[in-house]
VOMARTI-754983 format. One record per atom (N, C-alpha, C): residue number from 1; residue in three letters; atom name; x, y, z. Coordinates in Angstrom, 1 decimal. Example, Ala and Ser with C-alpha at 12.3 -4.5 7.8 and 13.67 -1.06 7.14 Angstrom:
BEGIN
+-----+---------+-------+--------+--------+--------+
! num ! residuo ! atomo !     xx !     yy !     zz !
+-----+---------+-------+--------+--------+--------+
!   1 !     Ala !     N !   13.2 !   -5.7 !    7.8 !
!   1 !     Ala !    CA !   12.3 !   -4.5 !    7.8 !
!   1 !     Ala !     C !   13.2 !   -3.3 !    7.8 !
!   2 !     Ser !     N !   12.8 !   -2.2 !    7.1 !
!   2 !     Ser !    CA !   13.7 !   -1.1 !    7.1 !
!   2 !     Ser !     C !   12.9 !    0.0 !    7.9 !
+-----+---------+-------+--------+--------+--------+
This chain:
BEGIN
+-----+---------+-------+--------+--------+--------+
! num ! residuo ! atomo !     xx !     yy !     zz !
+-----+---------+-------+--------+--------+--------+
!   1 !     Unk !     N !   75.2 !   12.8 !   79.4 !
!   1 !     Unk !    CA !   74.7 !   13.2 !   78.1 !
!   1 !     Unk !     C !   75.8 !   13.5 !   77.1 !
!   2 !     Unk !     N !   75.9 !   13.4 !   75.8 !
!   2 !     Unk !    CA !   76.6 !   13.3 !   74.6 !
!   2 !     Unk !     C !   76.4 !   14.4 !   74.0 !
!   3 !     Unk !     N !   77.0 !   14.7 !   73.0 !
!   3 !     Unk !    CA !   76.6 !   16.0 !   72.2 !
!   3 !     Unk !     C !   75.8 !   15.2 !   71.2 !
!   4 !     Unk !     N !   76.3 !   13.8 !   71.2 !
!   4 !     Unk !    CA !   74.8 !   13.0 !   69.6 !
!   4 !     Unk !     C !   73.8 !   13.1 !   70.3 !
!   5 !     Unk !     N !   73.6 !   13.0 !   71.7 !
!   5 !     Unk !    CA !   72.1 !   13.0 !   72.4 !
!   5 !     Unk !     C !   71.5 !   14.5 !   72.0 !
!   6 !     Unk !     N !   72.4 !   15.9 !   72.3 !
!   6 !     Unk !    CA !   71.8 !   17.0 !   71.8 !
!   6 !     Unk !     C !   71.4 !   17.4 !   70.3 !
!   7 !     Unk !     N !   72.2 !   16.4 !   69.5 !
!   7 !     Unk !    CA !   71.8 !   16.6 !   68.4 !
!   7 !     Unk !     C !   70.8 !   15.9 !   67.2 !
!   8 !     Unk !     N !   70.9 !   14.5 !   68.2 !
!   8 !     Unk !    CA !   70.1 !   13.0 !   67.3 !
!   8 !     Unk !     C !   68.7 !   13.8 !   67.0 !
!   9 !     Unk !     N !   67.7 !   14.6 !   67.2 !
!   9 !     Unk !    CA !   66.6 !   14.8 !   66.5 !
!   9 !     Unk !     C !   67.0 !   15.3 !   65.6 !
!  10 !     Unk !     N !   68.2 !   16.2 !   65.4 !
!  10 !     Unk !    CA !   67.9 !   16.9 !   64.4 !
!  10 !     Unk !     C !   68.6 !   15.9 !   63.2 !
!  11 !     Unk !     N !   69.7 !   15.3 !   63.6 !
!  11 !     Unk !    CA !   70.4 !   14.2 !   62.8 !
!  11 !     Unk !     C !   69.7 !   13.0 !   62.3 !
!  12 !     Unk !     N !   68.9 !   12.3 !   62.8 !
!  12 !     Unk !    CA !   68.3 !   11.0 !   62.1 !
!  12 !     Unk !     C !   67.3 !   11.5 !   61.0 !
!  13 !     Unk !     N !   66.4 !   12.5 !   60.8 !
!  13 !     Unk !    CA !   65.6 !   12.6 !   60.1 !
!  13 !     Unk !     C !   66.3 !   12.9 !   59.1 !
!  14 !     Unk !     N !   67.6 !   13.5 !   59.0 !
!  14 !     Unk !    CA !   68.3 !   13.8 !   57.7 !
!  14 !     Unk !     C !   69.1 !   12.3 !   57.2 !
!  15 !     Unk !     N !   68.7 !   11.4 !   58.1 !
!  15 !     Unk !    CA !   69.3 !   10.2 !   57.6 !
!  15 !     Unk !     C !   70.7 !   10.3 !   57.7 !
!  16 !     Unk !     N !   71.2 !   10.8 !   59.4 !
!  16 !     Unk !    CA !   72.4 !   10.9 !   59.5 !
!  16 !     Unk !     C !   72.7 !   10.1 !   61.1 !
!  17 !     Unk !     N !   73.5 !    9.2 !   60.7 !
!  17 !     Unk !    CA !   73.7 !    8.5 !   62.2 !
!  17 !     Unk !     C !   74.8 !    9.2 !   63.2 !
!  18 !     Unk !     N !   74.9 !    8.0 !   64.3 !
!  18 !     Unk !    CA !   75.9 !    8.5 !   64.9 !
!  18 !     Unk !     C !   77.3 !    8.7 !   64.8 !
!  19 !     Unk !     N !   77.5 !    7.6 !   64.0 !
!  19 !     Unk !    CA !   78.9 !    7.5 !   63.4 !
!  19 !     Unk !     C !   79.5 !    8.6 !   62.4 !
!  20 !     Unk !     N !   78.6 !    8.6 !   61.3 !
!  20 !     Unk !    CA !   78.4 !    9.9 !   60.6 !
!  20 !     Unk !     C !   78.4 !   11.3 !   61.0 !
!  21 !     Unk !     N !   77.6 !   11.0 !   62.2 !
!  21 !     Unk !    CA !   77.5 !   12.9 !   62.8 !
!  21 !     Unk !     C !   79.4 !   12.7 !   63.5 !
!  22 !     Unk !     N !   79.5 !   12.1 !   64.1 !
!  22 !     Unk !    CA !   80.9 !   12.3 !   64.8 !
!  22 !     Unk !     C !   82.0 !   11.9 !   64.0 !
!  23 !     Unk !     N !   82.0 !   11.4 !   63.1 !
!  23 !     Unk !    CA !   83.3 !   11.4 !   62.1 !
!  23 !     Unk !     C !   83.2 !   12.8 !   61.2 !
!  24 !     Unk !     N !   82.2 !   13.6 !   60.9 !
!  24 !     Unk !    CA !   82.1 !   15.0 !   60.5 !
!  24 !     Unk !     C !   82.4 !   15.7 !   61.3 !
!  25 !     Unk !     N !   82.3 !   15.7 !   62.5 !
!  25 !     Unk !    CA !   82.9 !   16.5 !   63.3 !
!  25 !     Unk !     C !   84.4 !   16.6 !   63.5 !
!  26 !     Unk !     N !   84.7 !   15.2 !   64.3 !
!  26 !     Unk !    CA !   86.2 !   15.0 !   64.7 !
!  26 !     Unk !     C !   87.0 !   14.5 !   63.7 !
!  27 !     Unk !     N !   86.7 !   14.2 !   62.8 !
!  27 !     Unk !    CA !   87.7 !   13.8 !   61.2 !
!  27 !     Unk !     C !   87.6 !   15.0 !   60.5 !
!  28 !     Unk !     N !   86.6 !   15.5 !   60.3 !
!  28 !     Unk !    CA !   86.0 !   16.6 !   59.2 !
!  28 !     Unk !     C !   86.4 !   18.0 !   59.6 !
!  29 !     Unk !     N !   86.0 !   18.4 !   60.7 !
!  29 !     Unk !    CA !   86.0 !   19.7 !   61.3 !
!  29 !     Unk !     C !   84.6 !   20.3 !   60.6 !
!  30 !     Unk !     N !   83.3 !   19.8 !   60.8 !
!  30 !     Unk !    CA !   82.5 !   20.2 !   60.5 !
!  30 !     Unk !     C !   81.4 !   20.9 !   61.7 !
!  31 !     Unk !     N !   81.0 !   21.7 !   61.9 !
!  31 !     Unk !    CA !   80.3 !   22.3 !   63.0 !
!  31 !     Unk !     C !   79.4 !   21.4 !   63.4 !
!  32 !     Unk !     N !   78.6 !   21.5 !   64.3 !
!  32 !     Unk !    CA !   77.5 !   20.6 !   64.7 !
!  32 !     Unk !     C !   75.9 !   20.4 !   64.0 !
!  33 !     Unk !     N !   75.9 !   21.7 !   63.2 !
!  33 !     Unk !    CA !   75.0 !   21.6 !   62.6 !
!  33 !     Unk !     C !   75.1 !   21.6 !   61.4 !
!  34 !     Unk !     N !   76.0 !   21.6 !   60.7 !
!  34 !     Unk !    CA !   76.7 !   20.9 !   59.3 !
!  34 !     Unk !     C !   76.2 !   19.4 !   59.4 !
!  35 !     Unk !     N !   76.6 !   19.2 !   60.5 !
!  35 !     Unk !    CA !   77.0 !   17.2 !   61.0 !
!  35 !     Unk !     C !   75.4 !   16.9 !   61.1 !
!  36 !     Unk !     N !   74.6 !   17.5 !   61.3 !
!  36 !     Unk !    CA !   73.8 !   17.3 !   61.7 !
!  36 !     Unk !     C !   71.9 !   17.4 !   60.9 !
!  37 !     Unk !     N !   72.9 !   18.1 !   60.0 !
!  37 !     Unk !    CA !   71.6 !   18.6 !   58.8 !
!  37 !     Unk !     C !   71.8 !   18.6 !   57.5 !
!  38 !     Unk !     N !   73.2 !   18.8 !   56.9 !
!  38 !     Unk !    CA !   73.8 !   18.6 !   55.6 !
!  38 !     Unk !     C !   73.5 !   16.7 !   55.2 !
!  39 !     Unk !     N !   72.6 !   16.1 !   54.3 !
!  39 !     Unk !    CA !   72.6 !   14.9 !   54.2 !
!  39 !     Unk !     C !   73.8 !   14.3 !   53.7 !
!  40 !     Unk !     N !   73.6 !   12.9 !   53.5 !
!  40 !     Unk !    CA !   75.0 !   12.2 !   53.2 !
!  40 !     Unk !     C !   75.0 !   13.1 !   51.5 !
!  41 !     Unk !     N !   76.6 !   13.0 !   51.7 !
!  41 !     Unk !    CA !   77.3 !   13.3 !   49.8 !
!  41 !     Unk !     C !   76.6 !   14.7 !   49.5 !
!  42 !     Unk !     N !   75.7 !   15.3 !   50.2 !
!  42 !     Unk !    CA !   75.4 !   17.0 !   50.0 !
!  42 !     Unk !     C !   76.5 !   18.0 !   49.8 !
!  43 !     Unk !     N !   77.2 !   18.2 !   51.3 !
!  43 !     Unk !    CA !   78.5 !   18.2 !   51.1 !
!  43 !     Unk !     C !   79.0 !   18.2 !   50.1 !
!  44 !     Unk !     N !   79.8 !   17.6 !   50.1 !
!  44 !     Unk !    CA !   80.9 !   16.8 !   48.9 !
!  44 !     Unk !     C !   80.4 !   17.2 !   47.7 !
!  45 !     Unk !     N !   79.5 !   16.8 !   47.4 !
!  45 !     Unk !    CA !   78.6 !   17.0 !   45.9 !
!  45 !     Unk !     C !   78.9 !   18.3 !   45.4 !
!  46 !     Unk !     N !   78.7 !   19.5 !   46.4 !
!  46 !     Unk !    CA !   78.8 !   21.1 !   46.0 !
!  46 !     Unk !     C !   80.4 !   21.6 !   46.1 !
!  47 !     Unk !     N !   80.7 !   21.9 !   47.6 !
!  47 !     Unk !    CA !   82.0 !   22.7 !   47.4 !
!  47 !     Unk !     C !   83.0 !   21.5 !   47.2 !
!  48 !     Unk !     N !   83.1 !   20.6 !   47.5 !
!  48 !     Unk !    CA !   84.3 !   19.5 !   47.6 !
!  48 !     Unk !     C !   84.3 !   19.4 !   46.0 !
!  49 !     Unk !     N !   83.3 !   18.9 !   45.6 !
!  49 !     Unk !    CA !   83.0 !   19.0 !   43.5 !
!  49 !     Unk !     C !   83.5 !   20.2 !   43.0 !
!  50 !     Unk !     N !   83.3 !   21.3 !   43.5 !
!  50 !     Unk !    CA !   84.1 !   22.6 !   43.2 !
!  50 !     Unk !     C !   85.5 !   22.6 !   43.0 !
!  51 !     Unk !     N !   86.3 !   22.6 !   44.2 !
!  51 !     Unk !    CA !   87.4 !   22.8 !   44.4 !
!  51 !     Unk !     C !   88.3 !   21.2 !   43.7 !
!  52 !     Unk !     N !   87.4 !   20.3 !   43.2 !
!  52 !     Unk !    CA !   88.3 !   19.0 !   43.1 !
!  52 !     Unk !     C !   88.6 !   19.4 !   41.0 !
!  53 !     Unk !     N !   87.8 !   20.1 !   40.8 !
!  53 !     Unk !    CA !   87.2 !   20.9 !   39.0 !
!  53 !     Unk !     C !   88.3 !   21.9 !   39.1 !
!  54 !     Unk !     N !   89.1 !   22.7 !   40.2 !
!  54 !     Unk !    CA !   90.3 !   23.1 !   40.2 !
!  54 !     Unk !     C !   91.4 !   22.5 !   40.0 !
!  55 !     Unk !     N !   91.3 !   21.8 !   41.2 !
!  55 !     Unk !    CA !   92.2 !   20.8 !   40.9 !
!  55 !     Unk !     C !   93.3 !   19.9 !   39.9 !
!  56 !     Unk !     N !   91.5 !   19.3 !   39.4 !
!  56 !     Unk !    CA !   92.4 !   18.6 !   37.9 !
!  56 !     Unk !     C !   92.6 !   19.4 !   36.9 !
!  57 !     Unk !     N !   92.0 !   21.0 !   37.0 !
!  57 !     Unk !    CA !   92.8 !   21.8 !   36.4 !
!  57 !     Unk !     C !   94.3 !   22.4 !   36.1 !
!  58 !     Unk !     N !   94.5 !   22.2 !   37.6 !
!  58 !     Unk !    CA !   96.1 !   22.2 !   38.2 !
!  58 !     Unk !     C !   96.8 !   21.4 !   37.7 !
!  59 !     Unk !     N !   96.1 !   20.0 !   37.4 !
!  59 !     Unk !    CA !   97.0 !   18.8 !   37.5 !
!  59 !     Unk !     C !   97.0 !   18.2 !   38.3 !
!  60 !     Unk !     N !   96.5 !   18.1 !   39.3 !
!  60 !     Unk !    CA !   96.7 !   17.5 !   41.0 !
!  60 !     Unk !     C !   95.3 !   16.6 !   40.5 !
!  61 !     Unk !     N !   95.9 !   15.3 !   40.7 !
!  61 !     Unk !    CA !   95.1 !   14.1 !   40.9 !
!  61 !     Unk !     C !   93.8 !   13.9 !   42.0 !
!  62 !     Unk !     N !   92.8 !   13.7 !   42.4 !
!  62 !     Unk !    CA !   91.9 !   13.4 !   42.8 !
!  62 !     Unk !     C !   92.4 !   12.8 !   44.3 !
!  63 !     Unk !     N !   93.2 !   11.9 !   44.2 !
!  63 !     Unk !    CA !   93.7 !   11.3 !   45.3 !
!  63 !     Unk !     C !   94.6 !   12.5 !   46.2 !
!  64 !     Unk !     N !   95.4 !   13.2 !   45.5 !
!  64 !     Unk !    CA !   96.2 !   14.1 !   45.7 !
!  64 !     Unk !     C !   95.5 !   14.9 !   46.3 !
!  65 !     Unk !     N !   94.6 !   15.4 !   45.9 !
!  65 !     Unk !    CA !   93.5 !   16.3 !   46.5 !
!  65 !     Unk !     C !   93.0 !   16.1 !   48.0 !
!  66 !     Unk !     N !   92.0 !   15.1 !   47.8 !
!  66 !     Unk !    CA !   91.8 !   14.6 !   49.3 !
!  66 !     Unk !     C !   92.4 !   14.0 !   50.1 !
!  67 !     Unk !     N !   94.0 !   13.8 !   49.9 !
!  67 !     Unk !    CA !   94.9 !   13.3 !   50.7 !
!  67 !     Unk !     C !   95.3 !   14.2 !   51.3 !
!  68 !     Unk !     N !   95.7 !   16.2 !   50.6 !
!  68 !     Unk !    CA !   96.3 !   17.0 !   51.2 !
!  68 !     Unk !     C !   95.6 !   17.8 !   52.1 !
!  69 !     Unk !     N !   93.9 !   17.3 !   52.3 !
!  69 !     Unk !    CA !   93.0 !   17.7 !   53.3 !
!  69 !     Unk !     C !   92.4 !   16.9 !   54.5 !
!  70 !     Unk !     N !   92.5 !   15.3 !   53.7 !
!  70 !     Unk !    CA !   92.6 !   14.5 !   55.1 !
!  70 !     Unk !     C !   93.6 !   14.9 !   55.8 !
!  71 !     Unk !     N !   94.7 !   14.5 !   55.2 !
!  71 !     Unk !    CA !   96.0 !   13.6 !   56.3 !
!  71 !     Unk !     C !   96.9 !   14.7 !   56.0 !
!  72 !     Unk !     N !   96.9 !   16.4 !   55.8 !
!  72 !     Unk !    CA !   98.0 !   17.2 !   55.8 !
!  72 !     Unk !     C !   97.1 !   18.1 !   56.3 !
!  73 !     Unk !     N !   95.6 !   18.7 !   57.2 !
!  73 !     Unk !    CA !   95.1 !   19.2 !   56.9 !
!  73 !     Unk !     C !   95.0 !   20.4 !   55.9 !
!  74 !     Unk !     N !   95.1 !   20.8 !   54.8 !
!  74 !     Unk !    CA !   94.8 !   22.0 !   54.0 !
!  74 !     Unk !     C !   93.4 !   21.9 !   53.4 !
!  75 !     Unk !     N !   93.3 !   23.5 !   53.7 !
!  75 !     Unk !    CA !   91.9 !   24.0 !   53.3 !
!  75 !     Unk !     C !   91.7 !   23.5 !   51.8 !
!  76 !     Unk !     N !   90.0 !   23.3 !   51.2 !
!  76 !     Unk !    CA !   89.9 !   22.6 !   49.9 !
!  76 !     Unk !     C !   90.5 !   23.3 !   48.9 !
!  77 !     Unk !     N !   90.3 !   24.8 !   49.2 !
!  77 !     Unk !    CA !   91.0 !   25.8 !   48.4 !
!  77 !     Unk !     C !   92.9 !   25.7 !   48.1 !
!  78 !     Unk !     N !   93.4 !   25.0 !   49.2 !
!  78 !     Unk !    CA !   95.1 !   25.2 !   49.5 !
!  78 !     Unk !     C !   95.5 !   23.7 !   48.5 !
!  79 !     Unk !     N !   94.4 !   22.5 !   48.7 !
!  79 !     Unk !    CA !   94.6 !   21.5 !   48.4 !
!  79 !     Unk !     C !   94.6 !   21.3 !   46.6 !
!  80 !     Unk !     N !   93.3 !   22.1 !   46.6 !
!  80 !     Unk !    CA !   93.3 !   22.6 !   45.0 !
!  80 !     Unk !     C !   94.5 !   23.6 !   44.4 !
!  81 !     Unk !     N !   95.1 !   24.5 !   44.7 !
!  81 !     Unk !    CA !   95.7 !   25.3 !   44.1 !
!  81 !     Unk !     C !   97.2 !   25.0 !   44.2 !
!  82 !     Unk !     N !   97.6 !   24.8 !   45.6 !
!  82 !     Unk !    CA !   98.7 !   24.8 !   45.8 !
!  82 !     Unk !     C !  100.2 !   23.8 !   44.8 !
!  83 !     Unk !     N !  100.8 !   24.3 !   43.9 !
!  83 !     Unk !    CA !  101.2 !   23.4 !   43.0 !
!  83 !     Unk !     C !  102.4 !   22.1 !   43.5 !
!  84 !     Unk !     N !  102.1 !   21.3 !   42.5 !
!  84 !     Unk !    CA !  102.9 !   20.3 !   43.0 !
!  84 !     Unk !     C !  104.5 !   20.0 !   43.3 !
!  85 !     Unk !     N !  104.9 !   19.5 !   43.9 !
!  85 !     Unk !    CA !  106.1 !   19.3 !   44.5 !
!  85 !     Unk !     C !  107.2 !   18.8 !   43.6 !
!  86 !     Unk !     N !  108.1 !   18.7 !   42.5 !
!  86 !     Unk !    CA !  108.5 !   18.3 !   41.5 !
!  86 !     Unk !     C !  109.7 !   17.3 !   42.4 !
!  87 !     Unk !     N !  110.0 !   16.0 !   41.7 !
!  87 !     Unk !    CA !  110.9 !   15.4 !   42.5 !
!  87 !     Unk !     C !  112.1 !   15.5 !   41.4 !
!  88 !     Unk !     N !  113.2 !   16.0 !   42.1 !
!  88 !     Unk !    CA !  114.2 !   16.2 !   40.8 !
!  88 !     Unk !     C !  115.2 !   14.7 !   40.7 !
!  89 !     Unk !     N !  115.7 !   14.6 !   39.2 !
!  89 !     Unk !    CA !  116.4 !   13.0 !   39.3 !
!  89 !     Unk !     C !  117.2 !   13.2 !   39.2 !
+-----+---------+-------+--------+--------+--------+
């Protein structure tokens, strides 16, 4: 038994598959019942929308943003505020 098997009733009705529930998890760091009941783009739509309206407040690019929370993990908050790296010439 799988943790998608403990969780697929509650997952498909929200129109969330398997691939979906386990890349929130193991990509995301999302709890199981985040992964599991939050619909697609709910998420994202609220706090990720938030912290990205920082962001471009900062100056920090959109890409910049979600790159320094994928692939560096930083919190949405660290990725939003934290100022940019200046390259000197």
């Amino acid at each position: 038994m799988t943790i998608w098997d403990d969780w697929k009733e509650l997952a498909e009705p929200n129109g969330i598959n398997r691939k979906t529930f386990e890349c929130r998890i193991w990509n995301y760091g999302w709890t199981y019942e985040e992964a599991s009941t939050i619909p697609k783009n709910k998420k994202r739509d609220t706090e990720y929308r938030k912290w990205l309206k920082v962001a471009l407040a900062n100056g920090i690019k959109e890409s910049t943003y979600r790159s320094r929370m994928y692939n560096y993990g930083y919190t949405k908050e660290e990725a939003a505020t934290r100022p940019l790296r200046r390259v000197r010439g």
